[in-house]
C-alpha positions in Angstrom: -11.3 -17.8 -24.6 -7.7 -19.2 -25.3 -6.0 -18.9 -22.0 -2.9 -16.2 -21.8 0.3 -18.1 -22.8 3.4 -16.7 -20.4 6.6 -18.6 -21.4 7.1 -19.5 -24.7 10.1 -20.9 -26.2 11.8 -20.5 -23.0 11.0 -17.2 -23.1 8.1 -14.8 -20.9 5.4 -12.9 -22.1 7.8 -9.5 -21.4 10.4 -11.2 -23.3 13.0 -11.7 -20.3 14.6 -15.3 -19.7 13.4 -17.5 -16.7 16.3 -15.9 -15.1 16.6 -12.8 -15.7 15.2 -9.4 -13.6 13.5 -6.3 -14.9 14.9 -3.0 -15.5 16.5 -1.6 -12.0 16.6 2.1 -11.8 16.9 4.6 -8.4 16.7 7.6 -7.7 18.2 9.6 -4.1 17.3 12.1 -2.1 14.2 13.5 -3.7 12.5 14.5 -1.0 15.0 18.0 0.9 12.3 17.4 3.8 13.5 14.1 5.1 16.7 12.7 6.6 17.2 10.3 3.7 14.9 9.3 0.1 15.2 6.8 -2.3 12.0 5.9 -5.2 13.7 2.6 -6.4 11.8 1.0 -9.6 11.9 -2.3 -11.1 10.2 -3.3 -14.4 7.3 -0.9 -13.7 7.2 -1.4 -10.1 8.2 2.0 -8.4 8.4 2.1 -4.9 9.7 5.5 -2.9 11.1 5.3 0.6 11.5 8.3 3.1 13.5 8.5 6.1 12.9 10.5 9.3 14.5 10.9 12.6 15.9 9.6 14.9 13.6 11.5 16.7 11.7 12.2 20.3 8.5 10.0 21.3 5.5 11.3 21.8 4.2 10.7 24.3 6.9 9.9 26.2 5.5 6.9 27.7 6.0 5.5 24.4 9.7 5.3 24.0 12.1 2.5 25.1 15.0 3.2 26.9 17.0 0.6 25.7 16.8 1.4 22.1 14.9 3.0 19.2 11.1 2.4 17.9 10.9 1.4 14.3 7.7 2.5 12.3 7.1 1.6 9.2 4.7 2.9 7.3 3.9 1.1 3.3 0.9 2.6 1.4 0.0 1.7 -2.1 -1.4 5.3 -3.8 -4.8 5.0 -5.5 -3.4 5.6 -8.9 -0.6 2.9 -8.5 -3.1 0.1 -10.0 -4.8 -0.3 -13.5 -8.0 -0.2 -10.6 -8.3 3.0 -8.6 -7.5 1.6 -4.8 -9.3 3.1 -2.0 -7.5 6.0 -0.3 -5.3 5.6 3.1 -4.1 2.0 4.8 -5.9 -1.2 4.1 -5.8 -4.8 5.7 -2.6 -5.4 3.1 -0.6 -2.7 3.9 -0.7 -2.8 7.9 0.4 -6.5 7.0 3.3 -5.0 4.4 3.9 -2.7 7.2 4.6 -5.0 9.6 6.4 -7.6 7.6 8.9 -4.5 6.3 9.0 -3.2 9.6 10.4 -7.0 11.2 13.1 -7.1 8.1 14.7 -3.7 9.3 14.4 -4.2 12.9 16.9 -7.4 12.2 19.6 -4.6 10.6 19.5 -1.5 12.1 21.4 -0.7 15.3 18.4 0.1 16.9 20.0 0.3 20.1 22.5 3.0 18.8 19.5 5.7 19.8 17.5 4.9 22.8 14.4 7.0 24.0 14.1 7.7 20.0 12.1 6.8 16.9 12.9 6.3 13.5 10.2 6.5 11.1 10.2 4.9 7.3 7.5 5.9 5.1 7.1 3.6 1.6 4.5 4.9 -1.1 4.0 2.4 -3.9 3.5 4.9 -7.3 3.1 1.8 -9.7 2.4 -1.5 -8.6 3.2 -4.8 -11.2 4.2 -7.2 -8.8 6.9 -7.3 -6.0 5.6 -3.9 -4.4 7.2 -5.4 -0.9 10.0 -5.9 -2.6 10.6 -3.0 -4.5 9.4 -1.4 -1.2 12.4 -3.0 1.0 15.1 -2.0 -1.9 14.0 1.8 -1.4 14.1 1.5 2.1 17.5 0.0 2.7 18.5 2.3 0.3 17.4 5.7 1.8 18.0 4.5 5.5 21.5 4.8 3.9 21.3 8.3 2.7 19.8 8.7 6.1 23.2 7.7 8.0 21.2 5.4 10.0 23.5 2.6 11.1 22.8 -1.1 9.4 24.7 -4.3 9.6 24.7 -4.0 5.8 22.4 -3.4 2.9 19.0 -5.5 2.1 18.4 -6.4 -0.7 14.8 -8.0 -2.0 13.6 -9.6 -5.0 10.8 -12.3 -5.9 11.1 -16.0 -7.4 8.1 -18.4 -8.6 7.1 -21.1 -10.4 4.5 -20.2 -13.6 3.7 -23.0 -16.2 5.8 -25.5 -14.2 9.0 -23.7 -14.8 10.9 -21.8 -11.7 11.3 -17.9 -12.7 12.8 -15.1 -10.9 11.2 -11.6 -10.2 7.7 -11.9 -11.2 5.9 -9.6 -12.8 2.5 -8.9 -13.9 0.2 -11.2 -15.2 2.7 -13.7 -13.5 1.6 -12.5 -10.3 -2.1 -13.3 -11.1 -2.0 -16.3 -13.1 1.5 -18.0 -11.7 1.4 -21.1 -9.5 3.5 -19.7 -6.8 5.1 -16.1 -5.4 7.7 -16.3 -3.2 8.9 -12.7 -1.8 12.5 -13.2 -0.7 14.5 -10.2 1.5 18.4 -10.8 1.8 21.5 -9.8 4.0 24.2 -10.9 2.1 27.1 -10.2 5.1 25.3 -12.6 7.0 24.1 -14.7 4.4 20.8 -14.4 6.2 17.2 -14.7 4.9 14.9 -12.1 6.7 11.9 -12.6 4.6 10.3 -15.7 3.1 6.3 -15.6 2.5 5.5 -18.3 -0.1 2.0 -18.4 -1.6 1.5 -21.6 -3.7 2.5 -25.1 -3.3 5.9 -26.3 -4.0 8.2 -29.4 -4.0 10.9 -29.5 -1.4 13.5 -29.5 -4.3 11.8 -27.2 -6.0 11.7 -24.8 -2.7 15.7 -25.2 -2.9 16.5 -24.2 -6.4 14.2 -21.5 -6.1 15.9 -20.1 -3.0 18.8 -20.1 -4.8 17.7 -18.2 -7.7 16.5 -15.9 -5.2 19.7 -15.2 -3.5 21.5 -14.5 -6.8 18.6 -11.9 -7.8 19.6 -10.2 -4.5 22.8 -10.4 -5.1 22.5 -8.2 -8.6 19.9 -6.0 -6.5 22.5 -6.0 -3.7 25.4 -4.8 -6.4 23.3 -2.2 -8.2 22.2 -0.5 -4.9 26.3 -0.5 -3.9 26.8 1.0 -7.2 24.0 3.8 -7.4 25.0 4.7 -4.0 28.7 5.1 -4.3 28.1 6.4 -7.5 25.6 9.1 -5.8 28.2 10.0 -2.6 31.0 10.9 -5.3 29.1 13.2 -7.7 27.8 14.8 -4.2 31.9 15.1 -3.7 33.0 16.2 -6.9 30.4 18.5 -6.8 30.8 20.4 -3.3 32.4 23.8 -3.5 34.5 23.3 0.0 36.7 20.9 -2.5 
């Protein structure tokens, strides 16, 4: 069997450039039952994010009295793959949890709300590659909506290297067949990396130019969740009765 072909003429097999991301879309507040909601999709990657709290921990021996807990919650739903997955958490997402959970607790004001907890849940609906990050985008985006206090939004996107050429925002078959995934989260105030898990083998020069490409695919991320936000908080404006 002729093996699967995934840049050709400078171009990949879903005819985007090397450079060049998916689709963005977002959707806010779709969930009424949660302090803020966001389902943000890229390509065909949707990802939605729900806010709750601050809240009380229970049991009490639980909370800190210096600042809030953080859980984070990421679960990929059965249908979200060509492959039915397995109901409930697996081995992955308690990772994914825990990986998200270490990005936010670097940007909220946790210590804004002691003797609290703050609770993000993130359900993958479609999964083709850069579920974290899709997953990250939503959540910075609803935590937002949710009026929780950040140093500023974060913004997430993936690079790698398929057929010996650097790419940004990989996407299906790229996941599987590429040479290397690099998940990338951002905080552009800061100019801070939060997240970096490379799997795959790179030069060190090669490590550098993709880091860059990274930053810039945050930074389109970065403006598009400004804009669908500020966009989102004036309709809600124009639309109130009290004005």
């Amino acid at each position: 069997m002729e093996k699967l072909k995934l840049i050709t003429n400078g171009k990949r097999i879903d005819n985007r450039r090397v450079d060049e991301l998916r689709k963005l879309n977002a959707e806010l507040n779709i969930s009424k039952n949660t302090k803020g909601s966001a389902m943000f999709t890229i390509g065909n990657t949707i990802a939605v994010a729900t806010v709750y709290g601050p809240m009380e921990v229970f049991p009490r021996f639980l909370e800190d009295n210096d600042k809030a807990i953080l859980e984070v919650n990421y679960n990929m739903l059965p249908f979200s793959t060509d492959e039915r997955n397995r109901p409930g958490f697996s081995r992955r997402s308690v990772e994914i949890s825990s990986v998200i959970k270490r990005v936010f607790e670097n940007v909220i004001f946790l210590e804004d709300f002691p003797k609290t907890k703050i609770i993000i849940n993130v359900d993958i609906l479609s999964a083709d590659a850069s579920t974290r990050c899709a997953a990250i985008n939503a959540s910075s985006m609803a935590l937002a909506l949710a009026g929780i206090p950040m140093k500023d939004l974060v913004a997430s996107c993936s690079v790698g290297k398929i057929e010996n050429t650097l790419v940004l925002d990989i996407a299906g078959k790229e996941d599987t067949e590429g040479e290397v995934d690099l998940p990338v989260a951002y905080l552009p105030l800061t100019d801070e990396i939060l997240l970096l898990q490379m799997d795959g083998i790179l030069k060190k020069e090669e490590f550098e130019k993709l880091l860059e490409l990274a930053k810039k695919g945050c930074m389109q991320i970065y403006e598009f969740q400004k804009k669908t936000l500020l966009d989102f908080k004036s309709n809600l404006r124009y639309n109130s009765p009290n004005l």
